[in-house]
TORKOL-4160 file (C-alpha; in steps of 0.2 Angstrom, whole numbers, padded with zeros to 4 digits, m for minus):
332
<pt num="1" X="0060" Y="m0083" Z="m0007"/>
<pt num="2" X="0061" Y="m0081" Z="0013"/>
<pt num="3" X="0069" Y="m0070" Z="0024"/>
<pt num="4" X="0080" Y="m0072" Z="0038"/>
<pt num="5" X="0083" Y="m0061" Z="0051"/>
<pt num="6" X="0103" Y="m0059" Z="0056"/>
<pt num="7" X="0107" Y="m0055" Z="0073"/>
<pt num="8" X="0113" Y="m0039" Z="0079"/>
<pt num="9" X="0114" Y="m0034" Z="0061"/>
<pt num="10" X="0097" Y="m0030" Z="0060"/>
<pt num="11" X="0099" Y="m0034" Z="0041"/>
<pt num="12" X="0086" Y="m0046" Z="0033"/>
<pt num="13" X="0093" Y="m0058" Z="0019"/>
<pt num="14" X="0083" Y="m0068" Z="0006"/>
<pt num="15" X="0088" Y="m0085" Z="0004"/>
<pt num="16" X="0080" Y="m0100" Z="m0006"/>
<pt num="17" X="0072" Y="m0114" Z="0005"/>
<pt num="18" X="0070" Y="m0131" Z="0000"/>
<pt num="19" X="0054" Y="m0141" Z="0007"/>
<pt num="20" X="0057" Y="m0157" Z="0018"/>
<pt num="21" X="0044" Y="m0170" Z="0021"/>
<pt num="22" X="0049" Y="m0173" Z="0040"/>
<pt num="23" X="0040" Y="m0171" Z="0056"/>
<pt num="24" X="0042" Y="m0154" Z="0066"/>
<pt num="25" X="0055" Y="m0153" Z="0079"/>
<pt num="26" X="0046" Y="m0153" Z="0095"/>
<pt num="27" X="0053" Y="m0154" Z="0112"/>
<pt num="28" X="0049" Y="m0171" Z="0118"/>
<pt num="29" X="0044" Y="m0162" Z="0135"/>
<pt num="30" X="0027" Y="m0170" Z="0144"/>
<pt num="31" X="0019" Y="m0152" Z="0142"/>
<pt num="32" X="0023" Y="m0148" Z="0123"/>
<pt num="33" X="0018" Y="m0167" Z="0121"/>
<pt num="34" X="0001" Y="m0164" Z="0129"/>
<pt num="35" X="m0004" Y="m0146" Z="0120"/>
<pt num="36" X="m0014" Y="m0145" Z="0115"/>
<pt num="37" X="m0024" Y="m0158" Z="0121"/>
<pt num="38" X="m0046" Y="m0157" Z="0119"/>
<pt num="39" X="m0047" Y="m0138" Z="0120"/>
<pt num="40" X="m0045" Y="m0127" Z="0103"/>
<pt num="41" X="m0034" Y="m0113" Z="0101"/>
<pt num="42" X="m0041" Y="m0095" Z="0099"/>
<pt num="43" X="m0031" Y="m0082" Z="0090"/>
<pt num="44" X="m0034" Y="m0063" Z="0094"/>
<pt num="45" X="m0031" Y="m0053" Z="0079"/>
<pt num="46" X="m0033" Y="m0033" Z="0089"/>
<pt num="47" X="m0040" Y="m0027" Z="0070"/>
<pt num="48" X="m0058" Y="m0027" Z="0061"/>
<pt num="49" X="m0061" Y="m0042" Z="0048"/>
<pt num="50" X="m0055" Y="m0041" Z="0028"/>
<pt num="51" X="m0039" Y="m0031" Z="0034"/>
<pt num="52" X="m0020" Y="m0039" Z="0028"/>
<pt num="53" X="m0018" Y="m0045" Z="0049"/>
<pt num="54" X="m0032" Y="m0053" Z="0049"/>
<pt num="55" X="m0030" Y="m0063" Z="0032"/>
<pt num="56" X="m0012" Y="m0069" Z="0039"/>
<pt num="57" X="m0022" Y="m0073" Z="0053"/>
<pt num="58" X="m0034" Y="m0084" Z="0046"/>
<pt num="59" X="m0020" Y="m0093" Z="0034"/>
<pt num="60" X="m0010" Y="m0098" Z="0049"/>
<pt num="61" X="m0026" Y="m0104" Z="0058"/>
<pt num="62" X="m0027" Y="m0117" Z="0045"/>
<pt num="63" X="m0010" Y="m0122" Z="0046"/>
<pt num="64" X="m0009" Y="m0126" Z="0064"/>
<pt num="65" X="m0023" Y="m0133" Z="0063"/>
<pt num="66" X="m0019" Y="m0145" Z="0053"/>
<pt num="67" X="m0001" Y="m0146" Z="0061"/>
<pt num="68" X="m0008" Y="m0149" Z="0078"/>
<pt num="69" X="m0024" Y="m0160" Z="0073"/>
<pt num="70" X="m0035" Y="m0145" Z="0083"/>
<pt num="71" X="m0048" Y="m0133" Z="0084"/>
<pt num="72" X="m0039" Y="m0115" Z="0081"/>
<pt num="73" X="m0054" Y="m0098" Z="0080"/>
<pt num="74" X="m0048" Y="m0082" Z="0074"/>
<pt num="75" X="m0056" Y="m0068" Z="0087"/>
<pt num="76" X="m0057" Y="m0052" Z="0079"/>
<pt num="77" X="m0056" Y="m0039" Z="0096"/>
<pt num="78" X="m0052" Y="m0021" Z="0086"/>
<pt num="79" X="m0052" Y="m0005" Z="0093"/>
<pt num="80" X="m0038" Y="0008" Z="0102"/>
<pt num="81" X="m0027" Y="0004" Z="0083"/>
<pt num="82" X="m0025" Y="m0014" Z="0091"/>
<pt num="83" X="m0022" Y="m0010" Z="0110"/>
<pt num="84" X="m0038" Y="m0018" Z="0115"/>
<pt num="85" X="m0035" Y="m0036" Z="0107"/>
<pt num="86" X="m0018" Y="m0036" Z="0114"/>
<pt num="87" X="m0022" Y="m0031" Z="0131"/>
<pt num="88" X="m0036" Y="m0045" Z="0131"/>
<pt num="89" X="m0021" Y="m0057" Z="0126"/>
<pt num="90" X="m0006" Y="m0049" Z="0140"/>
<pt num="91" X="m0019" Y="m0054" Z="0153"/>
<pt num="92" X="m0021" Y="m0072" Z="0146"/>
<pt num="93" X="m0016" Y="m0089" Z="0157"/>
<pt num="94" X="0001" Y="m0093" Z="0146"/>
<pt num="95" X="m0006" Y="m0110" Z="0142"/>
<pt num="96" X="m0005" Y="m0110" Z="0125"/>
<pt num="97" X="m0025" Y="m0107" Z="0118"/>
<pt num="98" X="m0026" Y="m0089" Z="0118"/>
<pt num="99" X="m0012" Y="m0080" Z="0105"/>
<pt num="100" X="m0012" Y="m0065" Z="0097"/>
<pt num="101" X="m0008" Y="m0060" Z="0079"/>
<pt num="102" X="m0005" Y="m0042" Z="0076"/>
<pt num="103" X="0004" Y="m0029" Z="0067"/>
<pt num="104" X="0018" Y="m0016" Z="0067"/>
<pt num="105" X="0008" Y="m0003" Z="0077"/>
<pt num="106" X="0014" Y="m0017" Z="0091"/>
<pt num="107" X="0030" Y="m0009" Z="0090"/>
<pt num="108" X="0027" Y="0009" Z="0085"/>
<pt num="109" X="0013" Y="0015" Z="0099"/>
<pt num="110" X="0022" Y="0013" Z="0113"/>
<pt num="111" X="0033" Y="0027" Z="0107"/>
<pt num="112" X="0017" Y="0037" Z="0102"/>
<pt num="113" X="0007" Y="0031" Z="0119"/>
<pt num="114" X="0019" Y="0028" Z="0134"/>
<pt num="115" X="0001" Y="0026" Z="0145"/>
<pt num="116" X="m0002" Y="0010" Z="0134"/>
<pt num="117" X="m0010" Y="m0004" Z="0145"/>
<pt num="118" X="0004" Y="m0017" Z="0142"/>
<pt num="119" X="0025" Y="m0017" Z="0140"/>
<pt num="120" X="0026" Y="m0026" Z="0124"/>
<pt num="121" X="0044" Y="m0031" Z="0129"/>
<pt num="122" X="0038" Y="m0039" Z="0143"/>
<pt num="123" X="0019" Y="m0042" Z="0142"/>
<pt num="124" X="0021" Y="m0056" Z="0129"/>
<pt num="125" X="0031" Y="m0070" Z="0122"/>
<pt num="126" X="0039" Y="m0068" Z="0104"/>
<pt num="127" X="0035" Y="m0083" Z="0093"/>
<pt num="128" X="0036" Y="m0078" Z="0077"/>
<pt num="129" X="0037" Y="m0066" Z="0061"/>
<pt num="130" X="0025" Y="m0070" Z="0049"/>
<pt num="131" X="0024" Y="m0059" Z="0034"/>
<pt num="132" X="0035" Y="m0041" Z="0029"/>
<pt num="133" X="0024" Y="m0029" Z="0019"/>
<pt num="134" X="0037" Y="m0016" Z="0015"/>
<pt num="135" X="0031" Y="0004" Z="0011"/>
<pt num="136" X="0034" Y="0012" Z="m0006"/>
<pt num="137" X="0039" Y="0030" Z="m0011"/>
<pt num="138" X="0029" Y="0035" Z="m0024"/>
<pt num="139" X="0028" Y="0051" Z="m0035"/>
<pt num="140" X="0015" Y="0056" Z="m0048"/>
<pt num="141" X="0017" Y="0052" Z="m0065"/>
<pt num="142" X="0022" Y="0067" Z="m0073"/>
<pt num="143" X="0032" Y="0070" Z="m0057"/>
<pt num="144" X="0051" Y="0077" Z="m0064"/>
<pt num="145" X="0059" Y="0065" Z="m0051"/>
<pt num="146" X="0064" Y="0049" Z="m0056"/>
<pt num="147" X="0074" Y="0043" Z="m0041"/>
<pt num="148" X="0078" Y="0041" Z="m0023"/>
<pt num="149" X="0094" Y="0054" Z="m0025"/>
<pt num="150" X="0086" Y="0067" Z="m0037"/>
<pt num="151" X="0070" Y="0063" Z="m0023"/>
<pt num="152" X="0080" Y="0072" Z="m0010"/>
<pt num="153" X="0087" Y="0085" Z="m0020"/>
<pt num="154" X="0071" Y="0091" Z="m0027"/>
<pt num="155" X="0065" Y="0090" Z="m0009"/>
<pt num="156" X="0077" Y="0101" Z="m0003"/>
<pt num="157" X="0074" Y="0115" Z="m0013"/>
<pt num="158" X="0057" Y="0116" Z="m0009"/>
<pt num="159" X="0051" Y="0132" Z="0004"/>
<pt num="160" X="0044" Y="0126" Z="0019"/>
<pt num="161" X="0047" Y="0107" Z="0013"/>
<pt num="162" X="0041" Y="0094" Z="0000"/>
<pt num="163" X="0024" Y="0086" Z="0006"/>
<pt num="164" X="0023" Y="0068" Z="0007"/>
<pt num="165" X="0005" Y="0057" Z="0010"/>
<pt num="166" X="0001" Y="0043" Z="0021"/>
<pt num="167" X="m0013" Y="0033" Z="0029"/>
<pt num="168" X="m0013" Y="0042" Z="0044"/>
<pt num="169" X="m0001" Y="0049" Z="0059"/>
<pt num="170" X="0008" Y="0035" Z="0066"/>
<pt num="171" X="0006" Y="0022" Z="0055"/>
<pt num="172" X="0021" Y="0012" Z="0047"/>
<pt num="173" X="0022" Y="0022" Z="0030"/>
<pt num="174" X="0020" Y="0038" Z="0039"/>
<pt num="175" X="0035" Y="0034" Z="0052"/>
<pt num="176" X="0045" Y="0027" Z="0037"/>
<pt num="177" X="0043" Y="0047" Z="0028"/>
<pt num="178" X="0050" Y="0052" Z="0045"/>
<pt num="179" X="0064" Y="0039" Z="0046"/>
<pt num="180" X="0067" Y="0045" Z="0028"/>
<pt num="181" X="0069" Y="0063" Z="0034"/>
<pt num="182" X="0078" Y="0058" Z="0048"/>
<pt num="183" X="0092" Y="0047" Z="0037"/>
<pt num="184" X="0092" Y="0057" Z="0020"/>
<pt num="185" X="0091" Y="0075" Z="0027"/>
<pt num="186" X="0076" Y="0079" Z="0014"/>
<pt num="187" X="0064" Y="0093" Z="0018"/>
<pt num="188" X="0049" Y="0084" Z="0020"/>
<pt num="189" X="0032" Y="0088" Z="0029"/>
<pt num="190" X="0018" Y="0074" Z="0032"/>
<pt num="191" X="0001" Y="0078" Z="0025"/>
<pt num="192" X="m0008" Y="0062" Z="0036"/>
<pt num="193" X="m0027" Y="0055" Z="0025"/>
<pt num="194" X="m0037" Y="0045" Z="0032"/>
<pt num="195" X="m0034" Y="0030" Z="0027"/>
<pt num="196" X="m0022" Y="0025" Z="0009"/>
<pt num="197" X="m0035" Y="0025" Z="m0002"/>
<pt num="198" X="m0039" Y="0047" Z="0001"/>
<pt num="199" X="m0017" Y="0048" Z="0001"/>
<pt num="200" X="m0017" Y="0038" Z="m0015"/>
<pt num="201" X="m0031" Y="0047" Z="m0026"/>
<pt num="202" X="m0022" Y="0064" Z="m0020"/>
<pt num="203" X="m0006" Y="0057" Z="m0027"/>
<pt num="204" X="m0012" Y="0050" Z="m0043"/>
<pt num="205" X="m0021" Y="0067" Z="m0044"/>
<pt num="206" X="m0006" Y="0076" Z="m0042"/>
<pt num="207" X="m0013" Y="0085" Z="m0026"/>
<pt num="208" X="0003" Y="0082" Z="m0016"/>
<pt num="209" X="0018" Y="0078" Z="m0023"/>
<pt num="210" X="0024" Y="0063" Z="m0014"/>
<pt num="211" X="0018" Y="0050" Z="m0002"/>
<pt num="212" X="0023" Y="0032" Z="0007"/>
<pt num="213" X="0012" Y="0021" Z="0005"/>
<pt num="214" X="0009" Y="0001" Z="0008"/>
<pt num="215" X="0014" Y="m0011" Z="m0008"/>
<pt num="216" X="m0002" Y="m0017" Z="m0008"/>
<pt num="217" X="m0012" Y="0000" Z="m0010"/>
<pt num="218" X="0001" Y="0006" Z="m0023"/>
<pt num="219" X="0004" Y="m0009" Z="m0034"/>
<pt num="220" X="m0010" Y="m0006" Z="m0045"/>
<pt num="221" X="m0008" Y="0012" Z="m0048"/>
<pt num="222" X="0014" Y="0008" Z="m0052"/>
<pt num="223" X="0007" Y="m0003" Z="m0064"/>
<pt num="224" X="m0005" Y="0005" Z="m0073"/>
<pt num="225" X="0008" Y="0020" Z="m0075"/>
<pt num="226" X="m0001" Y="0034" Z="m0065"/>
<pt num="227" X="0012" Y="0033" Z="m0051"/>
<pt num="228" X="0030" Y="0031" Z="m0051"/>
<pt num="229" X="0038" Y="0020" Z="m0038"/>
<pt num="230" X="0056" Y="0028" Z="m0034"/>
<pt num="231" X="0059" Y="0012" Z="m0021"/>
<pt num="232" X="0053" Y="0002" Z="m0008"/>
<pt num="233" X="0059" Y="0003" Z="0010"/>
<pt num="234" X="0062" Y="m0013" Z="0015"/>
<pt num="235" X="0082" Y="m0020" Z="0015"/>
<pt num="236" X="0078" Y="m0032" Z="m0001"/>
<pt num="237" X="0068" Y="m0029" Z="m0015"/>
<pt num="238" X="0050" Y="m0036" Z="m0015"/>
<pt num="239" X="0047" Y="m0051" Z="m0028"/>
<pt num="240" X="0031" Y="m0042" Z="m0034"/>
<pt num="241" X="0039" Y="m0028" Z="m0038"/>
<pt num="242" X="0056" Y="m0034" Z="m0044"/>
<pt num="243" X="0062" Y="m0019" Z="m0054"/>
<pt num="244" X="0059" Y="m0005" Z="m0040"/>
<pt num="245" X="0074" Y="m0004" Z="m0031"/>
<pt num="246" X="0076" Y="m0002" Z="m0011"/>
<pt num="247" X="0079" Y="0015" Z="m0003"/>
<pt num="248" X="0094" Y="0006" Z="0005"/>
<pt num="249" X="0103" Y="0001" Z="m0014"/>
<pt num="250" X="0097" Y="0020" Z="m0017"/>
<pt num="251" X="0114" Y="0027" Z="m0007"/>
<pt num="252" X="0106" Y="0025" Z="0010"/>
<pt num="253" X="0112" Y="0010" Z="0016"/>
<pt num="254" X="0106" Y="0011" Z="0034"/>
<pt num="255" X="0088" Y="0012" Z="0028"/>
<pt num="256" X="0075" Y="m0001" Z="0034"/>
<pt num="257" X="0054" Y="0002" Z="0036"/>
<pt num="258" X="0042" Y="m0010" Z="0034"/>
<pt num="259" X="0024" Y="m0016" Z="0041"/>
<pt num="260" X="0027" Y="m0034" Z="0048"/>
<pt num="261" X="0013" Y="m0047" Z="0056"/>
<pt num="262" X="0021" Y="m0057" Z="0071"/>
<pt num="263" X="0012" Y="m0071" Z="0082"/>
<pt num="264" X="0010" Y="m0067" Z="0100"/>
<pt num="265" X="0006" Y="m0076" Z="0118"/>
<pt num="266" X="0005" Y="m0070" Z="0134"/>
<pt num="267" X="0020" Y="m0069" Z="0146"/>
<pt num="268" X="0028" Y="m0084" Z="0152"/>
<pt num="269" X="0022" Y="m0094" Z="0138"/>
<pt num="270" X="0033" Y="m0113" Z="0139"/>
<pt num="271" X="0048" Y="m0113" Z="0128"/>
<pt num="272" X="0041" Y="m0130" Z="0120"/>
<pt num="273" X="0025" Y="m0121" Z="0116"/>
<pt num="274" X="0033" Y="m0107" Z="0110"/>
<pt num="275" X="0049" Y="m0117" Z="0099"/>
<pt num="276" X="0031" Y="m0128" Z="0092"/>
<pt num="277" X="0022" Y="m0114" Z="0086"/>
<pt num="278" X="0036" Y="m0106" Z="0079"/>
<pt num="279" X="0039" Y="m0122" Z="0070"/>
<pt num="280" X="0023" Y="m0123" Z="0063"/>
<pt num="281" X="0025" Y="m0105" Z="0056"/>
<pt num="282" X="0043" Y="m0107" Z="0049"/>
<pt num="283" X="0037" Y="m0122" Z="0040"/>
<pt num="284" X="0019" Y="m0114" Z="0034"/>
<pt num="285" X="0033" Y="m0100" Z="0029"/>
<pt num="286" X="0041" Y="m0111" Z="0017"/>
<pt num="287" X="0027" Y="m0119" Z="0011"/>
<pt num="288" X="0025" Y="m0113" Z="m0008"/>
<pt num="289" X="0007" Y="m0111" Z="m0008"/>
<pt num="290" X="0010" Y="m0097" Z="0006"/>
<pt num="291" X="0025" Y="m0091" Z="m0002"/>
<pt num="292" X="0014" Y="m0087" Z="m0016"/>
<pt num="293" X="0000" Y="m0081" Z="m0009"/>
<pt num="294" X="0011" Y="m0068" Z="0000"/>
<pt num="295" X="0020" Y="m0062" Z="m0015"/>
<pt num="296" X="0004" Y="m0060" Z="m0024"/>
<pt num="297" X="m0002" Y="m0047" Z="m0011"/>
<pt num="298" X="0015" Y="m0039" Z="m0009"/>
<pt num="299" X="0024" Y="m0046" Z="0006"/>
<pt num="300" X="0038" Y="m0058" Z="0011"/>
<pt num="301" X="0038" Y="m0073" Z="0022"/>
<pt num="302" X="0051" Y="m0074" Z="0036"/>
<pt num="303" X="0059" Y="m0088" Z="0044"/>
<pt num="304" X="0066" Y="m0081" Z="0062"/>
<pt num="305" X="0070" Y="m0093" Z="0077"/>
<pt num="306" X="0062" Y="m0087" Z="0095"/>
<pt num="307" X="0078" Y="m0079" Z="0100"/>
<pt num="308" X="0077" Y="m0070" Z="0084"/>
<pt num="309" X="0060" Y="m0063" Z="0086"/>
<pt num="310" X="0064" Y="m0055" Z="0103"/>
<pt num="311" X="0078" Y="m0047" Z="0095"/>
<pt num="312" X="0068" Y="m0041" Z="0083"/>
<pt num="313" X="0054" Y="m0032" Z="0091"/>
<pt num="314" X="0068" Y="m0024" Z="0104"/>
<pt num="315" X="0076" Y="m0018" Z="0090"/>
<pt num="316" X="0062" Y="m0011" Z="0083"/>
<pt num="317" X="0054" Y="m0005" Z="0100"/>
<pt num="318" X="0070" Y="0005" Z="0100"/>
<pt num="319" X="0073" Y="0012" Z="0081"/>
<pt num="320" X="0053" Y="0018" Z="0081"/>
<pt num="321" X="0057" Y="0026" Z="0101"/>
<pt num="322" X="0071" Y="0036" Z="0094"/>
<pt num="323" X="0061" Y="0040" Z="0076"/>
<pt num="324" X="0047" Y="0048" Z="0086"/>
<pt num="325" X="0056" Y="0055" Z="0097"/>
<pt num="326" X="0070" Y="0064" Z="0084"/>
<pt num="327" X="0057" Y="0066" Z="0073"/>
<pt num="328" X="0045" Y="0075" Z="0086"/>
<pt num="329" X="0030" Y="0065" Z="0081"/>
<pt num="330" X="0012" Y="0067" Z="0091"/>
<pt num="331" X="m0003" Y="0054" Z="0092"/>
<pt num="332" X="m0018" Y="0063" Z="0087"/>
């Protein structure tokens, strides 16, 4: 199943894709027709090695490769939650061998750090979405909630507010407990770990008594029944978890939070560069070896046009500007 991004609905929709045997839909331009031409691509993924960017990263190197009959490197240049990578990549000649794949903090430090080193509505061109990996609210087992409505009302009773865990201040299952807040009304207060792996032991354990967490972190613990999942924050349900509903069919229909990874070039990259790339990722999208490799580790492929991708990161420049700010969250 892939996802579509609807313009100025800011809804995604799933929708089936059938596979076509036919040659991409290049621009017949002389500059998309020479690129790339003897010189290989590098791809700056702003994170450490192993992590869920950098395995997208990887993926989609072999598929342009391949699409492109060239050389492409995955550059691993972590540090600053990814600001360091995608500075190198802001400062890039937009020639097409230097791109950048990275991740939702793209969108979400800029309301926490306005001193960042780059405008990402302006530093880069938008070429593609490539994965969603939506959050999920998770109770303990024996927890006596047993969904999103009876979540909020129980939280709501609580003196002082009901604590929910994440992975650390700032990060896309912590901002999607403040959107939460911010669209339900629930009394909640963020307890930020270090990292899911502390916020999802404490949860199993019963030490707090909620927490947003990443599909991939909670699946196993939903599984083996020492969590309950109340829902998942995307718009659609996520396939590897099909009988977890969204927050959104949960009576809050306005609600949408997820991580997503999103390929990346410097300003004033061609459009025939960028309408080729984006081609190659809509079509390694559909492709049902990646289809399935990202519903076994808990994401959904995306097929969005250019246009769309701008749209998209505005938007969600935007939504995460007014969730910070409404919210009063710090960096720490």
């Amino acid at each position: 199943m892939l996802t579509s991004y609807k313009p100025n609905r800011r809804v995604f929709s799933v929708f089936p894709m059938l596979i076509i045997a036919s040659t991409l839909g290049f621009s017949n331009s002389a500059s998309a027709a020479e690129w790339p031409k003897e010189k290989p691509i590098n791809i700056v993924v702003p994170f450490a090695p192993g992590g869920f960017t950098d395995l997208i990263a990887r993926r989609l190197a072999l598929d342009l490769g391949s699409a492109l009959n060239t050389t492409v490197v995955v550059q691993n240049k972590a540090g600053a939650s990814g600001q360091i990578g995608s500075a190198v990549v802001a400062r890039e000649k937009p020639d097409g061998y230097t791109l950048l794949v990275t991740a939702t903090q793209h969108v979400i430090y800029p309301a926490l750090q306005p001193d960042l080193p780059y405008d990402p509505k302006i530093d880069f061109s938008n070429i593609a979405i490539l994965a969603l990996a939506p959050n999920v609210l998770l109770v303990p087992a024996d927890s006596p909630v047993n969904t999103v409505k009876e979540f909020v009302n129980y939280a709501k009773k609580q003196p002082g507010g009901l604590a929910f865990g994440s992975s650390g201040v700032g990060g896309s299952a912590h901002l999607s407990g403040e959107l939460f807040k911010l669209v339900t009304g629930a009394n909640l207060r963020h307890i930020p770990y270090k990292g899911a792996a502390p916020a999802a032991t404490d949860l199993v354990g019963a030490q707090i008594p909620s927490a947003f967490l990443d599909a991939t972190s909670a699946s196993a613990f939903i599984q083996n029944g020492k969590a309950k999942a109340l829902a998942v924050t995307s718009k659609q349900q996520l396939p590897s978890l099909p009988s977890i509903p969204t927050i959104a069919e949960s009576g809050y229909p306005s609600y949408e939070s997820q991580a997503w990874v999103g390929l990346f070039g410097p300003p004033g990259l061609p459009e025939e560069i960028v309408t080729k790339l984006n081609n190659v990722a809509q079509q390694a999208n559909a492709a049902q070896r990646n289809v399935k490799w990202l519903t076994d580790n808990n994401s959904i492929p995306v097929q969005l046009a250019p246009t769309q991708v701008t749209e998209f990161i505005h938007a969600e420049l935007d939504k995460w500007q007014q969730v910070v700010d409404k919210a009063h969250v710090t960096a720490q």
